[in-house]
SEFILO-950708 format. One record per residue: y, z negated, x negated of N, C-alpha, C, O in turn; residue in one letter. Coordinates in nm, 2 decimals. Each point is the difference from the previous one (the first is absolute). Layout:
! residues N
[node [Y, Z, X], [Y, Z, X], [Y, Z, X], [Y, Z, X], 'A']
...
! end
This chain:
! residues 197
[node [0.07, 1.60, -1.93], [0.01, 0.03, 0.14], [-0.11, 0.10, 0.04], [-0.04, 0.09, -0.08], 'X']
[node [-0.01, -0.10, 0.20], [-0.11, 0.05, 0.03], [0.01, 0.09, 0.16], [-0.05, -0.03, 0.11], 'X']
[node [0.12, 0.13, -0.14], [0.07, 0.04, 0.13], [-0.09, 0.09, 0.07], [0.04, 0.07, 0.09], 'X']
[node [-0.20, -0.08, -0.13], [-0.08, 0.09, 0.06], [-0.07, -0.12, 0.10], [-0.05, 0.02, 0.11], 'X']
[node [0.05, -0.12, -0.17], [-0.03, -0.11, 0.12], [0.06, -0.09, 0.09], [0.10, -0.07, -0.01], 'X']
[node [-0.22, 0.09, 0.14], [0.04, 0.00, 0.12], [0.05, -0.16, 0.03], [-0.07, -0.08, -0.05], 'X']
[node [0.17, 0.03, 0.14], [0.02, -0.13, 0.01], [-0.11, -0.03, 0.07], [-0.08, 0.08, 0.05], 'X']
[node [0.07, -0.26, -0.05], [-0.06, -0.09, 0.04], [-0.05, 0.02, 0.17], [0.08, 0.05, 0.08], 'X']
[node [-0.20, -0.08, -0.05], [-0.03, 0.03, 0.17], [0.03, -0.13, 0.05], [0.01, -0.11, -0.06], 'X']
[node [0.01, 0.13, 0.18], [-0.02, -0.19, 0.10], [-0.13, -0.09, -0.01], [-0.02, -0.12, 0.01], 'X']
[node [-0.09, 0.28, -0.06], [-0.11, -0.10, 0.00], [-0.03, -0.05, -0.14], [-0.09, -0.08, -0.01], 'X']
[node [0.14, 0.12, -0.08], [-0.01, -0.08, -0.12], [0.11, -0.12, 0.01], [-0.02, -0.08, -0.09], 'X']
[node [0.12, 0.04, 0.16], [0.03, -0.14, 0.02], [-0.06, -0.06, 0.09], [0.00, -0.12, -0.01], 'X']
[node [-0.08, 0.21, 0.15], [-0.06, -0.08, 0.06], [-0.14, -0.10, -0.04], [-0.04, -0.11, 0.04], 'X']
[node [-0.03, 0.21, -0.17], [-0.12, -0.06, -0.10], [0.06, -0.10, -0.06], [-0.06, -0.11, 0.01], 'X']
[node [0.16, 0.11, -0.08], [0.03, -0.17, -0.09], [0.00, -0.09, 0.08], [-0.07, -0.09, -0.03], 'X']
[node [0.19, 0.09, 0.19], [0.01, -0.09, 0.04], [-0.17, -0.04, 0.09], [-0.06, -0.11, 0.03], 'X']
[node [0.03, 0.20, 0.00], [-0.15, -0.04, 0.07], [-0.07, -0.13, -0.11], [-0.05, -0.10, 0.05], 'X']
[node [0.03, 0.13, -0.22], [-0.02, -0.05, -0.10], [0.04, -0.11, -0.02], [-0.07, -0.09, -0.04], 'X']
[node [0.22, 0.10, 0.07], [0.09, -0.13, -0.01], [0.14, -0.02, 0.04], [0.10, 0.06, -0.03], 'X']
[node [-0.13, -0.15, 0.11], [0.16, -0.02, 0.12], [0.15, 0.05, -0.12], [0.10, 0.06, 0.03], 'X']
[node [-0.12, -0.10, -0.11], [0.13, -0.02, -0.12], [-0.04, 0.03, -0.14], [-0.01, -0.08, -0.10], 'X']
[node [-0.02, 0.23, 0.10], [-0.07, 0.05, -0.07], [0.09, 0.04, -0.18], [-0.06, 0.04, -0.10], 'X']
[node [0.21, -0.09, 0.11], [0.12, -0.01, -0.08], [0.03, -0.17, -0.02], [0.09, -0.04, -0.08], 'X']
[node [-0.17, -0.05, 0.14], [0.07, -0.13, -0.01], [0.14, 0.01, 0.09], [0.09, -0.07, -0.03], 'X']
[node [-0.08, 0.12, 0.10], [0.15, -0.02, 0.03], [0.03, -0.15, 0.04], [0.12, -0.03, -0.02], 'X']
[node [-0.18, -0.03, 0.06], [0.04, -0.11, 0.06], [-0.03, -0.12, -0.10], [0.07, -0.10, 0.01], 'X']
[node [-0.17, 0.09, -0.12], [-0.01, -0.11, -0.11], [0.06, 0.05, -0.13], [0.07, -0.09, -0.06], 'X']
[node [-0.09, 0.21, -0.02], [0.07, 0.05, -0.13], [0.16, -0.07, -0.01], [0.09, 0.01, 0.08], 'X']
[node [-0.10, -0.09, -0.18], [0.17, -0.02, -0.05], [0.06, 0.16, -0.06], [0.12, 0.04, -0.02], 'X']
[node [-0.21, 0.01, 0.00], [0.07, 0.15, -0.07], [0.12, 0.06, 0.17], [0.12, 0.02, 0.02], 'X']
[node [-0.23, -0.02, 0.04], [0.06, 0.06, 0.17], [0.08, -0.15, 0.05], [0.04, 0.03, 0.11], 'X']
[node [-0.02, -0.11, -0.12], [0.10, -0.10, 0.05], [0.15, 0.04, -0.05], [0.10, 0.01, 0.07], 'X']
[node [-0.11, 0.01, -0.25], [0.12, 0.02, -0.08], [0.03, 0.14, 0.04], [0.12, 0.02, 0.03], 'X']
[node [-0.20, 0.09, -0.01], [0.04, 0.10, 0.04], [0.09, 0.01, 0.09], [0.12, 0.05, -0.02], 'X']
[node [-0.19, -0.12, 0.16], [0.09, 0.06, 0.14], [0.12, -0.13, -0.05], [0.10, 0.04, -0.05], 'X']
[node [-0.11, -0.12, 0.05], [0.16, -0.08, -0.07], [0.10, 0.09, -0.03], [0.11, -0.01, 0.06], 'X']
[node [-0.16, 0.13, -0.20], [0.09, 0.03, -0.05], [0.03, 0.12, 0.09], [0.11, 0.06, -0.02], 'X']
[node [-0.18, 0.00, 0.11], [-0.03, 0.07, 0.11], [0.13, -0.02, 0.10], [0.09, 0.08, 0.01], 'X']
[node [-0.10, -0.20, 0.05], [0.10, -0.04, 0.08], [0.11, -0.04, -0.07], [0.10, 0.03, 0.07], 'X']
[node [-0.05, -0.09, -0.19], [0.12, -0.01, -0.07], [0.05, 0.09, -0.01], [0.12, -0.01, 0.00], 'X']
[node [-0.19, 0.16, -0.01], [0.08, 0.14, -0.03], [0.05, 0.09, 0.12], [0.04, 0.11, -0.01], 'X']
[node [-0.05, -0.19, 0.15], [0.06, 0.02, 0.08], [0.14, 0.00, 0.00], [0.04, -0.12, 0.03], 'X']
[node [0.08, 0.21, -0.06], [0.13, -0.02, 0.03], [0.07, -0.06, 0.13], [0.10, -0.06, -0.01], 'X']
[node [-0.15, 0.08, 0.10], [0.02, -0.01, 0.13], [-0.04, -0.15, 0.07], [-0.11, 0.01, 0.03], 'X']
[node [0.17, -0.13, 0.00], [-0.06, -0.08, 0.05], [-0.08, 0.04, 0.16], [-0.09, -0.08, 0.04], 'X']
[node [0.11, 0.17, 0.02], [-0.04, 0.05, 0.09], [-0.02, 0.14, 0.04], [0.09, 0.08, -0.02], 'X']
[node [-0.18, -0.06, 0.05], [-0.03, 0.17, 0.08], [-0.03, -0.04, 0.17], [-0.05, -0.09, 0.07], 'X']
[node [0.12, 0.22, -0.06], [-0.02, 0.04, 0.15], [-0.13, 0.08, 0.04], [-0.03, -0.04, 0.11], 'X']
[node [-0.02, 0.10, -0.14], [-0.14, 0.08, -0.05], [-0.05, 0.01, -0.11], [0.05, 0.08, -0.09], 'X']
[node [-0.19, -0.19, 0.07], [-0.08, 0.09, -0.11], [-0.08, 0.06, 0.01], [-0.01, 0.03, 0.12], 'X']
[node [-0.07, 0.02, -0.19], [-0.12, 0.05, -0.04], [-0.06, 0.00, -0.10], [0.05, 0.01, -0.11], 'X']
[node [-0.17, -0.03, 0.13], [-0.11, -0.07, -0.12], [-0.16, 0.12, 0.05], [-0.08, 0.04, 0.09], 'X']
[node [0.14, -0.02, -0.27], [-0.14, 0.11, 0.03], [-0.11, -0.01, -0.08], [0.02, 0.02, -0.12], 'X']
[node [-0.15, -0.06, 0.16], [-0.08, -0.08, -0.07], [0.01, -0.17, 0.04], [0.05, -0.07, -0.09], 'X']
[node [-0.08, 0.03, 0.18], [0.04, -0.14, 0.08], [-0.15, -0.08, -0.12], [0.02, -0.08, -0.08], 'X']
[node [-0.12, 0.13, 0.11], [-0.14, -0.05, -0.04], [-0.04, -0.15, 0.11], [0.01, 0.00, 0.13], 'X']
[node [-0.05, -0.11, -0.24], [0.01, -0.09, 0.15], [0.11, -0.07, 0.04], [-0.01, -0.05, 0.11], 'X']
[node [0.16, 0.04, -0.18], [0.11, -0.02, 0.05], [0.08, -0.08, -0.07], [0.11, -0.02, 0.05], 'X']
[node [-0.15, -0.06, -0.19], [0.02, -0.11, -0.07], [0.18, 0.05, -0.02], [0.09, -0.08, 0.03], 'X']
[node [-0.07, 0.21, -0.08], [0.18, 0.04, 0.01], [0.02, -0.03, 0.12], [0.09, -0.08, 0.03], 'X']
[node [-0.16, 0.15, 0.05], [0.03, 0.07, 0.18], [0.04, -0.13, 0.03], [0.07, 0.02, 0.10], 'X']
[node [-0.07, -0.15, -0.12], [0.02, -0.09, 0.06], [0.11, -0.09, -0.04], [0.06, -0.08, 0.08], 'X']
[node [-0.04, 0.09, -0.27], [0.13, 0.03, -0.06], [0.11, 0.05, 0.02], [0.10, -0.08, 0.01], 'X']
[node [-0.09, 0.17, 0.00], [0.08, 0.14, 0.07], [0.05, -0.03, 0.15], [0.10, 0.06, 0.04], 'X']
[node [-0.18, -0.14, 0.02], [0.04, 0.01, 0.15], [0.15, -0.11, -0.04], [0.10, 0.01, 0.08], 'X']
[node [-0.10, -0.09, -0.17], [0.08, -0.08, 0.05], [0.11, 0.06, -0.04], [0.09, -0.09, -0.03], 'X']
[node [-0.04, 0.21, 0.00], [0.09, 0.07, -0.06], [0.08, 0.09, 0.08], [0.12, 0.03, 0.00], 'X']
[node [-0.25, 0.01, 0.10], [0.03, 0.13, 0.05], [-0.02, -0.03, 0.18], [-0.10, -0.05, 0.06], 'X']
[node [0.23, 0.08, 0.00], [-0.02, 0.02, 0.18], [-0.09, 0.07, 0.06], [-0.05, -0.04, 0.11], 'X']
[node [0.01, 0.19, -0.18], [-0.11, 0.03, 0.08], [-0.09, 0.04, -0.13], [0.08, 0.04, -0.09], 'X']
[node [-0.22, -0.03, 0.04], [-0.07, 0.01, -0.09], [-0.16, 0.11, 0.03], [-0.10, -0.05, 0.04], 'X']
[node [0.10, 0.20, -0.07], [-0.13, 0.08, 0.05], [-0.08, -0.07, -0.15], [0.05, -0.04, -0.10], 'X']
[node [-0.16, 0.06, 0.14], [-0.11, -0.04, -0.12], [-0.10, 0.10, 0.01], [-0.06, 0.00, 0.11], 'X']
[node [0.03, 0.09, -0.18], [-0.10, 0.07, 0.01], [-0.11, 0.04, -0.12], [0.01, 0.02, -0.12], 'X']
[node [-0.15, -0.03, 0.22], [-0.08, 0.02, -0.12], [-0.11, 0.11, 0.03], [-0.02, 0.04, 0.11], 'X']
[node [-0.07, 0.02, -0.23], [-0.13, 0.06, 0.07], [-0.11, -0.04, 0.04], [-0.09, 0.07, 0.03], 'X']
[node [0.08, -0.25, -0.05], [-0.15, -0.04, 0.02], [0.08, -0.12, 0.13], [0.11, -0.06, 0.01], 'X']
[node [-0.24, 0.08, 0.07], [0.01, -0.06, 0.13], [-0.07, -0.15, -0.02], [0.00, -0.08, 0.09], 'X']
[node [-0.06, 0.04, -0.21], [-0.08, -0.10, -0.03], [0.13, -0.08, -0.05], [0.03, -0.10, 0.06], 'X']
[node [0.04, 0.15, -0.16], [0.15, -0.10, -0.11], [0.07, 0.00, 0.10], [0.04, -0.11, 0.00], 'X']
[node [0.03, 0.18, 0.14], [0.06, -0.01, 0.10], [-0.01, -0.09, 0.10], [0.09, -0.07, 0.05], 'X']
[node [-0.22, 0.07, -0.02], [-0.05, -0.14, 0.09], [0.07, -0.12, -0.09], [0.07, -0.09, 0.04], 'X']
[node [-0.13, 0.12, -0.14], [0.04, -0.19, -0.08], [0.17, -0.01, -0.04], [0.04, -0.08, -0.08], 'X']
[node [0.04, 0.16, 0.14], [0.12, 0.03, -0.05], [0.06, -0.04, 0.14], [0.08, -0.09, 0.00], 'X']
[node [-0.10, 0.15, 0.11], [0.01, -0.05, 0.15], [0.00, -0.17, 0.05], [0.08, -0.07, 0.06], 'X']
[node [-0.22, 0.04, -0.13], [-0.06, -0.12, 0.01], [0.13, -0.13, -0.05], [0.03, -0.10, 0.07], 'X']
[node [0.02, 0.15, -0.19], [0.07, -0.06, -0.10], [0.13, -0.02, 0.03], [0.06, -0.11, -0.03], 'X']
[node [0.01, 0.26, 0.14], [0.12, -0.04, 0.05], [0.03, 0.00, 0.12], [0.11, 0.02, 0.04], 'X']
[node [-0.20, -0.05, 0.03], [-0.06, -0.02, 0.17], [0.16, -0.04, 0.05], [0.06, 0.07, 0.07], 'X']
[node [0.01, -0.23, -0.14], [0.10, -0.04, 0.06], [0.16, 0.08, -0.03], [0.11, -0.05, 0.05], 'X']
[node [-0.11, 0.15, -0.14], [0.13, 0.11, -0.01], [-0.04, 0.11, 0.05], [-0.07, 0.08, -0.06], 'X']
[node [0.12, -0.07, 0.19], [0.01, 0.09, 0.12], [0.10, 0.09, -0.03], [0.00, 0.11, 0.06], 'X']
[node [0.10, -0.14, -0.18], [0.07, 0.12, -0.05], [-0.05, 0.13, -0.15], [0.05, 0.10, -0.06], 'X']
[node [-0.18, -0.17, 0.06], [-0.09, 0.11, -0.05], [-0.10, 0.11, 0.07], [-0.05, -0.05, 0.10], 'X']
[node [0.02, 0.13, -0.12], [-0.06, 0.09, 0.05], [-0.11, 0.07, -0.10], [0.03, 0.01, -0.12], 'X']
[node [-0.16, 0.03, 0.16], [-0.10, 0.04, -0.09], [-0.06, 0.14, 0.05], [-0.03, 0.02, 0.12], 'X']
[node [0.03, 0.07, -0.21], [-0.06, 0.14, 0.06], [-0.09, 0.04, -0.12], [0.05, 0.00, -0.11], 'X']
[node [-0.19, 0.05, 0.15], [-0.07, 0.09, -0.11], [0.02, 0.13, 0.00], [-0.02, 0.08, 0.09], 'X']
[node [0.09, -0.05, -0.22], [0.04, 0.13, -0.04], [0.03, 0.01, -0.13], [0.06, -0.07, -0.07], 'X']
[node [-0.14, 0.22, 0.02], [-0.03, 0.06, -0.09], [0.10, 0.06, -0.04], [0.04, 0.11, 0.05], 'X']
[node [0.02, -0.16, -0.14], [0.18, 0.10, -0.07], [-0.10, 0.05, -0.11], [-0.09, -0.05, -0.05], 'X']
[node [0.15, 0.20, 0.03], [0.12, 0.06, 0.10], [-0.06, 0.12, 0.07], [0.05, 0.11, -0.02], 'X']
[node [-0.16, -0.14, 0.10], [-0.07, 0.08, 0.11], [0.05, -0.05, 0.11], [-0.04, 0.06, 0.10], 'X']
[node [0.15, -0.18, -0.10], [0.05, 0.00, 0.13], [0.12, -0.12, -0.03], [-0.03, -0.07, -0.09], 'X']
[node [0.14, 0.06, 0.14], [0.09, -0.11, -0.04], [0.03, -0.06, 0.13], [-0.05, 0.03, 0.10], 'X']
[node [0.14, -0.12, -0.12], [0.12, -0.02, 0.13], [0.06, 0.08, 0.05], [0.05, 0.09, -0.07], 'X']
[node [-0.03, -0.09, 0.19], [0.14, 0.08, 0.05], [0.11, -0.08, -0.02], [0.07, 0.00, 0.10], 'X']
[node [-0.02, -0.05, -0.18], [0.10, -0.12, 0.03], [0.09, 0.01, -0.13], [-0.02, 0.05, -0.10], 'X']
[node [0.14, -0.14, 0.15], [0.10, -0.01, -0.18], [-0.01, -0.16, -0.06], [-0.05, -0.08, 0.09], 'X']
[node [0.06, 0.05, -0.17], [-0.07, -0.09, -0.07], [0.11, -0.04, -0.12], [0.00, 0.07, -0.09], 'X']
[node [0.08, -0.16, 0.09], [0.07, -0.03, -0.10], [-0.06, -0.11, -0.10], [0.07, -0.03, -0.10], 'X']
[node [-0.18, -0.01, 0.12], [-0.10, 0.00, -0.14], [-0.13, 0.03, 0.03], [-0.08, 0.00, 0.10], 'X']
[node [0.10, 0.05, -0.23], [-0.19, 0.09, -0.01], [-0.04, -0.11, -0.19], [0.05, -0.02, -0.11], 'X']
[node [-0.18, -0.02, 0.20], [-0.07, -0.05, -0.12], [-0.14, 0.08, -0.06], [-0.07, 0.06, 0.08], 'X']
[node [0.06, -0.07, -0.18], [-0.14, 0.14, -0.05], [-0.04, -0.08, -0.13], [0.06, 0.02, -0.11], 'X']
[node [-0.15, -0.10, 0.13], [-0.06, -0.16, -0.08], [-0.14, 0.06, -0.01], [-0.06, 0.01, 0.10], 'X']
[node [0.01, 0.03, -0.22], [-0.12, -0.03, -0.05], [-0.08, 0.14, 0.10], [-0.12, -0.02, 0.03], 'X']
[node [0.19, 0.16, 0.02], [-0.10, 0.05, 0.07], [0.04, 0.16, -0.06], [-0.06, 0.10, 0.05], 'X']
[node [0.16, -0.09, -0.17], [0.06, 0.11, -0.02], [-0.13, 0.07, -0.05], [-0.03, 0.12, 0.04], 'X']
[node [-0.05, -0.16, -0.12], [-0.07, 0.06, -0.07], [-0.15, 0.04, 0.04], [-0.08, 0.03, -0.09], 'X']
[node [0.06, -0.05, 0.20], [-0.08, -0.03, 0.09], [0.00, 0.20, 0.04], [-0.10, 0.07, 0.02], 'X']
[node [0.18, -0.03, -0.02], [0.07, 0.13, 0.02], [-0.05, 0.10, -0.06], [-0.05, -0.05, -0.10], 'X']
[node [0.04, 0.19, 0.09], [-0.02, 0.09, -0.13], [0.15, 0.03, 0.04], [0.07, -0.05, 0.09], 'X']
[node [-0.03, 0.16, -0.21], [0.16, 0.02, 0.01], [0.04, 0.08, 0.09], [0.12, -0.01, 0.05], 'X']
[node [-0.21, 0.12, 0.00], [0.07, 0.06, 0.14], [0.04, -0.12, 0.12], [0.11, 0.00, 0.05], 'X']
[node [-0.21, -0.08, -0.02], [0.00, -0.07, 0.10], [0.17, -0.08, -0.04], [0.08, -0.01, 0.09], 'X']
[node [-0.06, -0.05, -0.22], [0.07, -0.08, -0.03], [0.14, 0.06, -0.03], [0.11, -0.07, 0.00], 'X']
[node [-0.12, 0.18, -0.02], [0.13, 0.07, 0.05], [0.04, 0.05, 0.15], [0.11, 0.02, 0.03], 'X']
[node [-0.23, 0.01, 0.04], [0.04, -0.03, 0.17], [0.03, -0.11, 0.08], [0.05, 0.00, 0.11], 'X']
[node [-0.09, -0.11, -0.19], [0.03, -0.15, -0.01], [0.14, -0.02, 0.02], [0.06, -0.04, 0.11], 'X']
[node [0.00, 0.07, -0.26], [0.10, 0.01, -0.01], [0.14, 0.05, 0.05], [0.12, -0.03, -0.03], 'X']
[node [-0.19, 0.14, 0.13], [0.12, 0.09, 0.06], [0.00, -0.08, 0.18], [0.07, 0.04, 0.09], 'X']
[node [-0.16, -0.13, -0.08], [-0.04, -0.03, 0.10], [0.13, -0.12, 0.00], [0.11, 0.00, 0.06], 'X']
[node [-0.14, -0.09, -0.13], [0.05, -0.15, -0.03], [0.14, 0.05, 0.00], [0.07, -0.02, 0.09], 'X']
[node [0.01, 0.11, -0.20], [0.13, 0.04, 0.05], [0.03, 0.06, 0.15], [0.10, -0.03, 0.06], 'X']
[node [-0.17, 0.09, -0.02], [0.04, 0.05, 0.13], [0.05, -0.10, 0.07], [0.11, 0.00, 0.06], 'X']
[node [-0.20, -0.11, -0.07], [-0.01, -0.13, 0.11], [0.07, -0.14, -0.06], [-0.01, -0.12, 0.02], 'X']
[node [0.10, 0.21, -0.09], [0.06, -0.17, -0.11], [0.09, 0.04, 0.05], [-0.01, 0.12, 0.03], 'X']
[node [0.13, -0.17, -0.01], [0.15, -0.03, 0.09], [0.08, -0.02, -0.13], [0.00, -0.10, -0.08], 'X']
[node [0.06, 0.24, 0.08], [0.09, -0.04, -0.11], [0.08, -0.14, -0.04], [0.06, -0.08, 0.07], 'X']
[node [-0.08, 0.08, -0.20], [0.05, -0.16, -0.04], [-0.12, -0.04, 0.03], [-0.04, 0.09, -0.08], 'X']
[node [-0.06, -0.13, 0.12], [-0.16, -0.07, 0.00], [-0.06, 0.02, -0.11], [0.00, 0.10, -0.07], 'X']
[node [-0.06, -0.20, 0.04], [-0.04, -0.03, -0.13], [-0.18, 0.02, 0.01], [-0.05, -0.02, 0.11], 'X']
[node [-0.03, 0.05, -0.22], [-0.09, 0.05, 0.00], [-0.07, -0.09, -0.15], [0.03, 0.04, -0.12], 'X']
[node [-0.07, -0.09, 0.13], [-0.11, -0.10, -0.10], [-0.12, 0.07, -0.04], [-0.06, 0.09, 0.07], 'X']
[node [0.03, -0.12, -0.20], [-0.15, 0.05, -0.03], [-0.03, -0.11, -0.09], [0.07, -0.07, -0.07], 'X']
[node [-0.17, 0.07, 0.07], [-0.07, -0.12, -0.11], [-0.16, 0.03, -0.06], [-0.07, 0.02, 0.10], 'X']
[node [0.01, 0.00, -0.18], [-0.12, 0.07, 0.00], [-0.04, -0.08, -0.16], [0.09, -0.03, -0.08], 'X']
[node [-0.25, 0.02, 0.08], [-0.09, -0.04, -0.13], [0.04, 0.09, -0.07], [0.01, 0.11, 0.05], 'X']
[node [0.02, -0.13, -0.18], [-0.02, 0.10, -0.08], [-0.09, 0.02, -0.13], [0.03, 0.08, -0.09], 'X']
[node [-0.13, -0.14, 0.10], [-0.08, -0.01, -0.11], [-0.10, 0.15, 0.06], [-0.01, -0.01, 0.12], 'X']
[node [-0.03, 0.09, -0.17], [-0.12, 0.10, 0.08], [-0.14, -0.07, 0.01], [-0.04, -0.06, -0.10], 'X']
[node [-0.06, 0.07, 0.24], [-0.07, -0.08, 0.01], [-0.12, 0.09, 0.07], [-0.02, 0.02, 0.12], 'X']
[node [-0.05, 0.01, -0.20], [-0.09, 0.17, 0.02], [-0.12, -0.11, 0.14], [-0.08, 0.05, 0.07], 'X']
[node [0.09, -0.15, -0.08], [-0.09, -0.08, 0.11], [0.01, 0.07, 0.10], [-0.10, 0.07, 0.02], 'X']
[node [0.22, -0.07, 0.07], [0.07, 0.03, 0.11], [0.02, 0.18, 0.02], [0.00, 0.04, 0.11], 'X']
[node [0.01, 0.03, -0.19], [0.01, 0.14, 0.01], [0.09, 0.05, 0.05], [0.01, 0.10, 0.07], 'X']
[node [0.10, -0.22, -0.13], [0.12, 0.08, 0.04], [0.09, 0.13, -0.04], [0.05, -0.01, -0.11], 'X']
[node [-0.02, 0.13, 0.17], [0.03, 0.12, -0.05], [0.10, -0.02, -0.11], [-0.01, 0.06, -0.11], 'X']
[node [0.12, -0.16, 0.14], [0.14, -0.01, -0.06], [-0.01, -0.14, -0.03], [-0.05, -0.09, 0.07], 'X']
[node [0.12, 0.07, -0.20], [0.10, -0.14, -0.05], [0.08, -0.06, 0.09], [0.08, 0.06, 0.08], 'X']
[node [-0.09, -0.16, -0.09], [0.16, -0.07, 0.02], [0.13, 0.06, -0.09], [0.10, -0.03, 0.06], 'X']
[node [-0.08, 0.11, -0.16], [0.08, 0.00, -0.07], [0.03, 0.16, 0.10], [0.10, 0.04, 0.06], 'X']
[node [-0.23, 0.03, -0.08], [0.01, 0.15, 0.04], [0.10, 0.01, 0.14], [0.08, 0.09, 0.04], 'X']
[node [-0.10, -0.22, 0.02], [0.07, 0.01, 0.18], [0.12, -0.01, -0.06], [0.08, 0.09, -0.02], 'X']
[node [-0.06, -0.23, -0.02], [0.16, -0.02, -0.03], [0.08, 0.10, -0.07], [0.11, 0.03, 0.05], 'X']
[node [-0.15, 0.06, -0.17], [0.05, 0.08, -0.04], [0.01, 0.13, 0.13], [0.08, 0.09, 0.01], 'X']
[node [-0.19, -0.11, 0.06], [0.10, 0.12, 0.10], [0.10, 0.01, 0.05], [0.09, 0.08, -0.02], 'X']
[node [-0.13, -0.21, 0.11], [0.14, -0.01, 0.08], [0.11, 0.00, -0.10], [0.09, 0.08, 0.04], 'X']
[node [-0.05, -0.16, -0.20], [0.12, 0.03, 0.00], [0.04, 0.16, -0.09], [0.10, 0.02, -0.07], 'X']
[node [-0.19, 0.07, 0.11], [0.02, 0.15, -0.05], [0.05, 0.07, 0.12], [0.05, 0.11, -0.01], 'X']
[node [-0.05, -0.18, 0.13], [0.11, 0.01, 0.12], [0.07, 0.04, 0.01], [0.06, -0.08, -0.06], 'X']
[node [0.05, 0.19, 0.10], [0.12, 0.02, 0.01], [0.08, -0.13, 0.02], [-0.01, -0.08, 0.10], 'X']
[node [0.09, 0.07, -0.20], [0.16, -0.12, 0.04], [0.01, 0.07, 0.14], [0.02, -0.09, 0.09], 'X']
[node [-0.03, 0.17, -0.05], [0.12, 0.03, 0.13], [-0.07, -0.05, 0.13], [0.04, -0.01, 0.12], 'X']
[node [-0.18, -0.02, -0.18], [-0.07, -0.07, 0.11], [-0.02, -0.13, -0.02], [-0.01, -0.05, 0.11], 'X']
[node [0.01, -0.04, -0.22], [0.00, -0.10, 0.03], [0.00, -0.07, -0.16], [-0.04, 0.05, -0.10], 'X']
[node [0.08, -0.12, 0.10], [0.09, -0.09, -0.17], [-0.06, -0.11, 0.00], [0.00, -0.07, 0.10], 'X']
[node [-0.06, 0.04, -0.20], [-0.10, -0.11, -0.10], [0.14, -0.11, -0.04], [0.10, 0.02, -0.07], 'X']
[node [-0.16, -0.16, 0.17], [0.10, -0.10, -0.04], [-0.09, -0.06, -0.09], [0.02, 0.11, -0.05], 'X']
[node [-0.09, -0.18, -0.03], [-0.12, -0.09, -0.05], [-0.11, 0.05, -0.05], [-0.08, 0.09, 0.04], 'X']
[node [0.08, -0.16, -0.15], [-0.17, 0.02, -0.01], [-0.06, -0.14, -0.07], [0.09, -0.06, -0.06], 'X']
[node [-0.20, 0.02, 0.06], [-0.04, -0.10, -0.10], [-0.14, 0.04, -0.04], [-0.06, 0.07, 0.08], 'X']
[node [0.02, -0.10, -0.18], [-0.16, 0.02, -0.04], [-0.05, -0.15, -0.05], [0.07, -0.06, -0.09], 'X']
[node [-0.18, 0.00, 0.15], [-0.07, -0.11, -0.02], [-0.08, 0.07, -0.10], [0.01, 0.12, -0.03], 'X']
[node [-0.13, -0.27, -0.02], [-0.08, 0.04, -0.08], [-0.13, 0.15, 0.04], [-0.05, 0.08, -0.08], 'X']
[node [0.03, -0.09, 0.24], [-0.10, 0.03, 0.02], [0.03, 0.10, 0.16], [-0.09, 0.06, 0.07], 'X']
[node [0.26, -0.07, -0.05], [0.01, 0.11, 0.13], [0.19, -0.01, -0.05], [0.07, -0.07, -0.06], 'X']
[node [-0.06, 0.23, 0.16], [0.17, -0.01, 0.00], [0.05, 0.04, 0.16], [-0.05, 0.05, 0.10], 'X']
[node [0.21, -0.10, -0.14], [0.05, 0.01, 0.14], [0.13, 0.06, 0.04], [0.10, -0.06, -0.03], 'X']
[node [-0.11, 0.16, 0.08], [0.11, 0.14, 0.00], [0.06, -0.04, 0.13], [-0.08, -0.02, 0.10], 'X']
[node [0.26, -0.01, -0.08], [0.07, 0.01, 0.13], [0.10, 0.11, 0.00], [0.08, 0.04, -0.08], 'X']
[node [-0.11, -0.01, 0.19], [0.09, 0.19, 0.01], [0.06, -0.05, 0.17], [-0.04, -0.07, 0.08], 'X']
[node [0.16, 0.18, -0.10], [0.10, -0.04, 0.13], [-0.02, 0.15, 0.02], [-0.01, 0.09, -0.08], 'X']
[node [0.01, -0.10, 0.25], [0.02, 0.14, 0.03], [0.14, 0.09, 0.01], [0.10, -0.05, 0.06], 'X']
[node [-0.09, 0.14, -0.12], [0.15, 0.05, 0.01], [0.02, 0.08, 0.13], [0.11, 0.05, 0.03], 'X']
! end
């Protein structure tokens, strides 16, 4: 863990995607197909009344997701993966898209799912523990909170934190705030479901 380093800027996701529209494969990798699969199977809930999706990118979940959820925020920090995430769900009018920097700024809103896919580590640990106290605020007790993250370390990307380092946060959590229903670990990411108490 590297808690002297600072998270990720907008403009270092704005440089990949300038590089390349789909700079993860999201939309061709079978790795990211099986993912969000097992992504949406670990939904308890055949339905939400509010989500939120933090980290939308160009929308390949965001558009997943919608068919689950009545109303759906998607938010990201690059205005380049946003456009093409827009583009993608032009005809679900029950999604919504905002650029914003967690956790320098959140929703005002309650949210009875919160998804946090592939952007925990993206964070240094201050930020990811303000993260943290954010997404509870705004989770409606009993709302369920997803995380899903790579876990291999990948010094390419310069990411401050693991996949493993996020998920072990959140579940060092107080029970009184919120109880770990699930977990699974694939070969190459895992996937943590917590209910808000």
């Amino acid at each position: 863990m590297k808690p002297s380093q600072s998270s990720l800027t907008p403009d270092y996701f704005d440089s990949l995607y300038t590089a390349d529209a789909d700079p993860w494969k999201f939309e061709t990798s079978d790795y990211e197909a099986k993912k969000y699969a097992a992504t949406m199977a670990a939904l308890p809930s055949d339905r939400y009344r509010s989500a939120l999706e933090i980290g939308g990118s160009i929308g390949v979940l965001t558009e997943m997701l919608a068919t689950r959820c009545d109303s759906l925020l998607s938010l990201d920090v690059s205005e380049k993966a946003q456009q093409k995430a827009i583009e993608r769900c032009q005809s679900l009018p029950h999604v919504r898209f905002q650029l914003m920097q967690v956790p320098q700024a959140y929703p005002d809103e309650q949210f009875d799912l919160t998804v946090l896919s592939e952007v925990g580590y993206y964070w240094c640990l201050d930020d990811l523990k303000k993260a943290q106290q954010l997404i509870l605020q705004q989770l409606e007790p009993g709302g369920h909170l997803l995380l899903v993250h790579w876990t291999p370390y990948d010094a390419y990307y310069h990411n401050p934190l693991s996949g493993d380092e996020v998920h072990e946060s959140f579940l060092a959590l107080p029970s009184s705030q919120i109880r770990h229903i699930k977990g699974d670990r694939a070969e190459t990411y895992r996937l943590d479901l917590f209910e808000r108490i």
